[in-house]
Residue frames as a rotation matrix with the C-alpha (Angstrom) as fourth column:
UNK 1
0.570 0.822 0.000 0.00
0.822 -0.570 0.000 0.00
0.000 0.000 -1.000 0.00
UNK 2
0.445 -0.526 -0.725 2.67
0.210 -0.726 0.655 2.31
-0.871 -0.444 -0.213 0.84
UNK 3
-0.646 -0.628 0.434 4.40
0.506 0.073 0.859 1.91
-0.572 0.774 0.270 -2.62
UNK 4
-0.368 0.551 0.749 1.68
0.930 0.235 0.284 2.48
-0.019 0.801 -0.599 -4.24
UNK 5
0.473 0.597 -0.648 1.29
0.830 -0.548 0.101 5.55
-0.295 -0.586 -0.755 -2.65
UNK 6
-0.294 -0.879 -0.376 4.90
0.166 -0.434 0.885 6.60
-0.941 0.198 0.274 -3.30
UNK 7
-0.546 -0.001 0.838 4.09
0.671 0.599 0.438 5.53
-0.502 0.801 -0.326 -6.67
UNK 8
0.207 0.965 0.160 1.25
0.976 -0.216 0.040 7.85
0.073 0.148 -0.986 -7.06
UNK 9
0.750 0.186 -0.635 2.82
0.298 -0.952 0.074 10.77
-0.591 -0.245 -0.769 -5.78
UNK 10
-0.728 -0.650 0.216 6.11
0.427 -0.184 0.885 10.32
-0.536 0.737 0.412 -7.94
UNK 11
-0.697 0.324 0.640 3.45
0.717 0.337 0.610 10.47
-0.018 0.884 -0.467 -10.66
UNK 12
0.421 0.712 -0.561 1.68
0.906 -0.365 0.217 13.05
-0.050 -0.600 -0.799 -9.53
UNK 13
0.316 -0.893 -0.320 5.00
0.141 -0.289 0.947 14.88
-0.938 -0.345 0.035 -8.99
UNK 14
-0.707 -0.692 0.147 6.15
0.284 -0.087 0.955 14.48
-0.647 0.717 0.258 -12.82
UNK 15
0.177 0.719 0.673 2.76
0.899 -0.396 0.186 15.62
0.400 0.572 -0.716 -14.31
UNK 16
0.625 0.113 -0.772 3.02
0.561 -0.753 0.344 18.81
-0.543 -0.648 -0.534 -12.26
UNK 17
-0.130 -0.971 -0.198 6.65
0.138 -0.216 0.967 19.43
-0.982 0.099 0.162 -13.68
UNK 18
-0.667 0.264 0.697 5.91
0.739 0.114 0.664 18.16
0.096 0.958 -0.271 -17.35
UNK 19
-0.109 0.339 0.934 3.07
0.855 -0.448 0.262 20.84
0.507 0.827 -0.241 -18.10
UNK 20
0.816 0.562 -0.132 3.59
0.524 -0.624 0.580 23.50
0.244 -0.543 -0.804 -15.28
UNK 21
0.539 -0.824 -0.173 7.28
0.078 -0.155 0.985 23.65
-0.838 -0.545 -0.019 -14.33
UNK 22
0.276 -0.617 0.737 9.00
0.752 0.616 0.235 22.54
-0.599 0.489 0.634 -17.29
UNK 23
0.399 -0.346 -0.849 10.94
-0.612 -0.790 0.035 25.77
-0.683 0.506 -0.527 -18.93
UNK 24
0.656 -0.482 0.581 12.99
0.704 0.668 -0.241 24.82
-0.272 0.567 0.778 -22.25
UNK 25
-0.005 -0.519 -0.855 15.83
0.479 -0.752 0.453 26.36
-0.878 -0.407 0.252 -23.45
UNK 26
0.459 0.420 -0.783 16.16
-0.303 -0.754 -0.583 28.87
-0.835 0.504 -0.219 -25.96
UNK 27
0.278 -0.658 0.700 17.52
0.717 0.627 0.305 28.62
-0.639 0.417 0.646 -29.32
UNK 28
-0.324 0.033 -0.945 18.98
-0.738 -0.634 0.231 31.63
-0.591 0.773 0.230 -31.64
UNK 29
0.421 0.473 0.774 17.90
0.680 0.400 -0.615 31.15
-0.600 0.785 -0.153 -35.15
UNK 30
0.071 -0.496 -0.866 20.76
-0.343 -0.827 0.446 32.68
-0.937 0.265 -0.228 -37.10
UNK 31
-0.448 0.135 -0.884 20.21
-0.873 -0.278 0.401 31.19
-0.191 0.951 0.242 -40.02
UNK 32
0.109 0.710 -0.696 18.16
-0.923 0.332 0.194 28.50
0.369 0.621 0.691 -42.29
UNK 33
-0.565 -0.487 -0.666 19.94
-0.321 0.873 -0.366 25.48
0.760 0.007 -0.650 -40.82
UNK 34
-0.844 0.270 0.464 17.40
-0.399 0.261 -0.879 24.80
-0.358 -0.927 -0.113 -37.57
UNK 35
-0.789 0.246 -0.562 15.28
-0.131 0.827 0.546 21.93
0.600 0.505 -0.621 -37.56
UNK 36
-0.021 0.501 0.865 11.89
-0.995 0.075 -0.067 22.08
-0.098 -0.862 0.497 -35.36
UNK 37
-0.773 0.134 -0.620 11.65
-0.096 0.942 0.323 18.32
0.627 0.309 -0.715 -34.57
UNK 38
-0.002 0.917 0.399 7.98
-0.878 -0.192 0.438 16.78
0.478 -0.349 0.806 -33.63
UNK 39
0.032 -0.203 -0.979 8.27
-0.122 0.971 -0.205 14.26
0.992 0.126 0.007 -31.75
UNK 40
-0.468 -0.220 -0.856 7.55
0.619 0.610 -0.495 12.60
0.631 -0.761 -0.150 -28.76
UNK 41
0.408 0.786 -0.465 4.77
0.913 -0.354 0.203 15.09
-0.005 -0.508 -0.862 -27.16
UNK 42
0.196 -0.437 -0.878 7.25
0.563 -0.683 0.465 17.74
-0.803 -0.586 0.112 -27.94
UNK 43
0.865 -0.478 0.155 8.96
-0.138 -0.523 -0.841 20.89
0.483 0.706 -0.518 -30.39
UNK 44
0.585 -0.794 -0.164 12.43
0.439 0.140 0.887 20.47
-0.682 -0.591 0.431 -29.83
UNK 45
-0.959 -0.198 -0.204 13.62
0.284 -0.699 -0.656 23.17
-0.013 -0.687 0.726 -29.63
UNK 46
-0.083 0.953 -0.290 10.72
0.995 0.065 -0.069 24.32
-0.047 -0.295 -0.954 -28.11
UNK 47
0.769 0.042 -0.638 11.61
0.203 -0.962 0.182 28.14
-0.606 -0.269 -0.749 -27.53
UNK 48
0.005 -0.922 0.387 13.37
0.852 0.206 0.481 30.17
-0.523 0.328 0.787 -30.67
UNK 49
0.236 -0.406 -0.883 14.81
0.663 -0.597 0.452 32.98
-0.710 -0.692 0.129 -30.85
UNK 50
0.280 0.035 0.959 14.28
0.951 0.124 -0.282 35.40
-0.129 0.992 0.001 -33.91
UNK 51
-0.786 -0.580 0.215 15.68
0.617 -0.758 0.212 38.83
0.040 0.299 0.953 -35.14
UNK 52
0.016 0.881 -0.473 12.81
0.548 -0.404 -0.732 41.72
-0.836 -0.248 -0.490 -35.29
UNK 53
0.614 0.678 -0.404 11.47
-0.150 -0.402 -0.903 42.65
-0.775 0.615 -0.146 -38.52
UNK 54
-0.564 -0.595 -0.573 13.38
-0.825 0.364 0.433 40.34
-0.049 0.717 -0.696 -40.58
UNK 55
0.637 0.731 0.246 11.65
-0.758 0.652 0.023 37.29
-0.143 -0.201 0.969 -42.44
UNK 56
-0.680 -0.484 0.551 12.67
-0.538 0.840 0.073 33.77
-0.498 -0.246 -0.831 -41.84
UNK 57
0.042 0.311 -0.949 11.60
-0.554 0.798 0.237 30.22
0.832 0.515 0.206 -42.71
UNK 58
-0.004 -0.055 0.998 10.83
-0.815 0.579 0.029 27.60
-0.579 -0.814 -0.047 -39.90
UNK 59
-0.066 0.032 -0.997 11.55
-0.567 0.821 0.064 24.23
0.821 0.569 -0.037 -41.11
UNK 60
0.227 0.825 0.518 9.55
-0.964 0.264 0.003 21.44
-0.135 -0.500 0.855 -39.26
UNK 61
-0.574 -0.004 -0.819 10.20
-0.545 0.748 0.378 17.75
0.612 0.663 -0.431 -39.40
UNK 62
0.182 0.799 0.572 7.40
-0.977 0.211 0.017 15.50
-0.107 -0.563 0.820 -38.00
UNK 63
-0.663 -0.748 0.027 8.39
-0.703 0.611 -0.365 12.32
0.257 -0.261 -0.931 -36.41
UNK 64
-0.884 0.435 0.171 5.50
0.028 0.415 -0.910 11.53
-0.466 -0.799 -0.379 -34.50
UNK 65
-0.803 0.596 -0.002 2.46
0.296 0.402 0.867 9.54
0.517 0.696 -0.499 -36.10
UNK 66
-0.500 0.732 -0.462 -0.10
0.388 -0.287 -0.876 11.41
-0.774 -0.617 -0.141 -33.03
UNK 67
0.082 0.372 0.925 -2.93
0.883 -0.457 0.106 12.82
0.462 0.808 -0.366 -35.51
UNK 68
0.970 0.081 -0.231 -2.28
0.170 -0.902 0.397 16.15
-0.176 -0.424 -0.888 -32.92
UNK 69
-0.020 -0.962 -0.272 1.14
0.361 -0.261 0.895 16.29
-0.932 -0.081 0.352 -34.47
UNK 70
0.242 0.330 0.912 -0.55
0.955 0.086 -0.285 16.62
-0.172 0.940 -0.294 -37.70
UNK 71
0.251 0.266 0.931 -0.71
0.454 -0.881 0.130 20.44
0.855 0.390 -0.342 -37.88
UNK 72
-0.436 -0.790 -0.431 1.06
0.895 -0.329 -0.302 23.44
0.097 -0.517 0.850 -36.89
UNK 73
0.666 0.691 0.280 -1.09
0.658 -0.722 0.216 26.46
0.351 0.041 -0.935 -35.76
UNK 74
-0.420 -0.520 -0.743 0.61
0.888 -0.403 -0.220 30.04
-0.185 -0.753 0.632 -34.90
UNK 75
-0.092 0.930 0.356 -2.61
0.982 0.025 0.188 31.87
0.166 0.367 -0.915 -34.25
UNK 76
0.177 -0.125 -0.976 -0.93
0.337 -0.924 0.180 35.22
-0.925 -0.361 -0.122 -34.05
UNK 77
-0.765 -0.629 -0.136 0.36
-0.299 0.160 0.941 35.20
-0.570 0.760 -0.311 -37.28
UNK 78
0.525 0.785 -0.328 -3.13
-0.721 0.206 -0.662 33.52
-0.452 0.584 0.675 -38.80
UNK 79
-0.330 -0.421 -0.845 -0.79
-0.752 0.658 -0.034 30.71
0.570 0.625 -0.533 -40.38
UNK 80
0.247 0.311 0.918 -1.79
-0.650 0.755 -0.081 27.33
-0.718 -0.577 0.389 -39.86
UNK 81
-0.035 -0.667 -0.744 0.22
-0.996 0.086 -0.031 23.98
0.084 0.740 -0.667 -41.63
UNK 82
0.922 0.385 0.036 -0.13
-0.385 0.923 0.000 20.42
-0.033 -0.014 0.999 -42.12
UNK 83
-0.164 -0.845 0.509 3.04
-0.778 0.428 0.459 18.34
-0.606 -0.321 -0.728 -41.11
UNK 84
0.612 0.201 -0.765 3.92
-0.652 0.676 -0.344 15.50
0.448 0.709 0.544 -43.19
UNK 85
0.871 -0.398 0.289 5.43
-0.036 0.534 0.845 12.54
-0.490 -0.746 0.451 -41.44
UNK 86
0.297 -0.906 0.301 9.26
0.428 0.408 0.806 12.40
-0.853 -0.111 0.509 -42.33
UNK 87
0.110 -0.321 0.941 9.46
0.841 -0.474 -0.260 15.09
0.529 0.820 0.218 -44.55
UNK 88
-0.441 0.149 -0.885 10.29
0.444 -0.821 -0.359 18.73
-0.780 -0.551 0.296 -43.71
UNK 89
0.529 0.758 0.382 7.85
0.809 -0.586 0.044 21.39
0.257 0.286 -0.923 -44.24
UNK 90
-0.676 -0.490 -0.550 9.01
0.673 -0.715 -0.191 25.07
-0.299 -0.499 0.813 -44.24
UNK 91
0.353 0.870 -0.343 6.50
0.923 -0.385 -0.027 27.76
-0.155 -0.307 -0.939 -43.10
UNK 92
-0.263 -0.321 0.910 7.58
0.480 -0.862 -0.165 31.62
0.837 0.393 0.381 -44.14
UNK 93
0.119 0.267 -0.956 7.44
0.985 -0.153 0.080 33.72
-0.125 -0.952 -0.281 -41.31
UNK 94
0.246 0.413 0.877 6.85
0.667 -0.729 0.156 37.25
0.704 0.546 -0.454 -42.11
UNK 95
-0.825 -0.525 0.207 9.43
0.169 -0.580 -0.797 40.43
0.539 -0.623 0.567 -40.30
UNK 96
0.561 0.490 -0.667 7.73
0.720 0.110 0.685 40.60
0.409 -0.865 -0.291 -36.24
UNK 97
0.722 -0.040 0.691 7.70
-0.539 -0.658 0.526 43.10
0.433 -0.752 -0.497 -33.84
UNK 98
-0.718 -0.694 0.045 9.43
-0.410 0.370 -0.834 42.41
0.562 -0.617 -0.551 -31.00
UNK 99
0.403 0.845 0.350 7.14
-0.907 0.319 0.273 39.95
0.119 -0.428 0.896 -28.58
UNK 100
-0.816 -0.139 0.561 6.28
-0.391 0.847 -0.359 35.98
-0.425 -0.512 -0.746 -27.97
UNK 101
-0.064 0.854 -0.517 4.55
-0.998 -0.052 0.037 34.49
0.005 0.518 0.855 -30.35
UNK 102
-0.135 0.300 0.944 3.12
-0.616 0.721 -0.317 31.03
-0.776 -0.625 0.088 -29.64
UNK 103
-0.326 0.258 -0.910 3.12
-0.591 0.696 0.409 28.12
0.738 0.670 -0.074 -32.01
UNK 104
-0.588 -0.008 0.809 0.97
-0.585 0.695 -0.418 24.76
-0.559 -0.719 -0.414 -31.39
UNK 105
-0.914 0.396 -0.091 -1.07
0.198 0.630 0.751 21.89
0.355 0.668 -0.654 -32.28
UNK 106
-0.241 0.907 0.346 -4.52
0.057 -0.343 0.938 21.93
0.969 0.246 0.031 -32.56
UNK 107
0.582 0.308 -0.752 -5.08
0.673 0.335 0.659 20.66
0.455 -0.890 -0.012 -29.02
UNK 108
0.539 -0.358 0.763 -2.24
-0.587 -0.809 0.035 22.74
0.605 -0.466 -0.646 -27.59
UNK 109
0.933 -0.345 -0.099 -0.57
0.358 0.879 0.315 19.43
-0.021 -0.329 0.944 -26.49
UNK 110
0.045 -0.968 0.248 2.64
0.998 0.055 0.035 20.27
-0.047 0.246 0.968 -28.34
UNK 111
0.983 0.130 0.127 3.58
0.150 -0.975 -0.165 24.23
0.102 0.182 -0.978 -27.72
UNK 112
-0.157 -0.987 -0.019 6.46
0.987 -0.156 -0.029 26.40
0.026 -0.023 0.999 -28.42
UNK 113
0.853 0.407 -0.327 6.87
0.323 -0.903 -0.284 29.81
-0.411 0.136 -0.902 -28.80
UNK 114
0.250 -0.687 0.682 9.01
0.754 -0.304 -0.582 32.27
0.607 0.660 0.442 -31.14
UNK 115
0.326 -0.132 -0.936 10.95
0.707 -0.623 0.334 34.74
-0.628 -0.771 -0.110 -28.99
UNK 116
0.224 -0.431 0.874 11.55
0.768 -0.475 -0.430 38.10
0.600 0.768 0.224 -31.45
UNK 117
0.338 -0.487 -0.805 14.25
0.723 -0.414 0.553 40.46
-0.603 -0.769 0.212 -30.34
């Protein structure tokens, strides 16, 4: 009984962390060569780091077969993208203010965000 308790609160304990605690780190985006990878419940790099009022290109590869990896939404922007599995996809990104603009999947399961300096 006691394990199971332990058990419970570990678990308990790593949901808490996973969508409340968990910070990622940043990446710069200095030039065309970054890869967002989908995969595993995640963007990796989740958080990246863009120039202000310069456009870019995100390039996307989708790993993960979830149908909520399917599609990339960054509803500031109005852009919204279907992921093919194991291909990249690149998404034009159009010169930003400075801010935090959010990318995700439909559900909001999988979230990043663009940081523009």
């Amino acid at each position: 009984m006691l394990l199971v308790n332990i058990a419970g609160i570990a678990l308990i304990a790593l949901i808490v962390w996973w969508f409340w605690l968990y910070e990622a780190t940043d990446v710069v985006l200095n030039d065309n060569d970054l890869v967002i990878v989908v995969e595993n419940g995640t963007y990796q790099p989740a958080q990246v780091r863009l120039a202000a009022d310069q456009a870019t290109e995100l390039h996307f590869l989708r790993k993960d077969s979830s149908p909520c990896s399917e599609m990339v939404l960054l509803p500031d922007l109005e852009i919204s993208e279907s992921l093919p599995i194991d291909r990249p996809k690149s998404i034009a990104i159009p010169p930003l203010k400075k801010g935090e603009y959010a990318f995700h999947c439909q559900m909001q399961m999988y979230r990043g965000v663009l940081k523009v300096e």
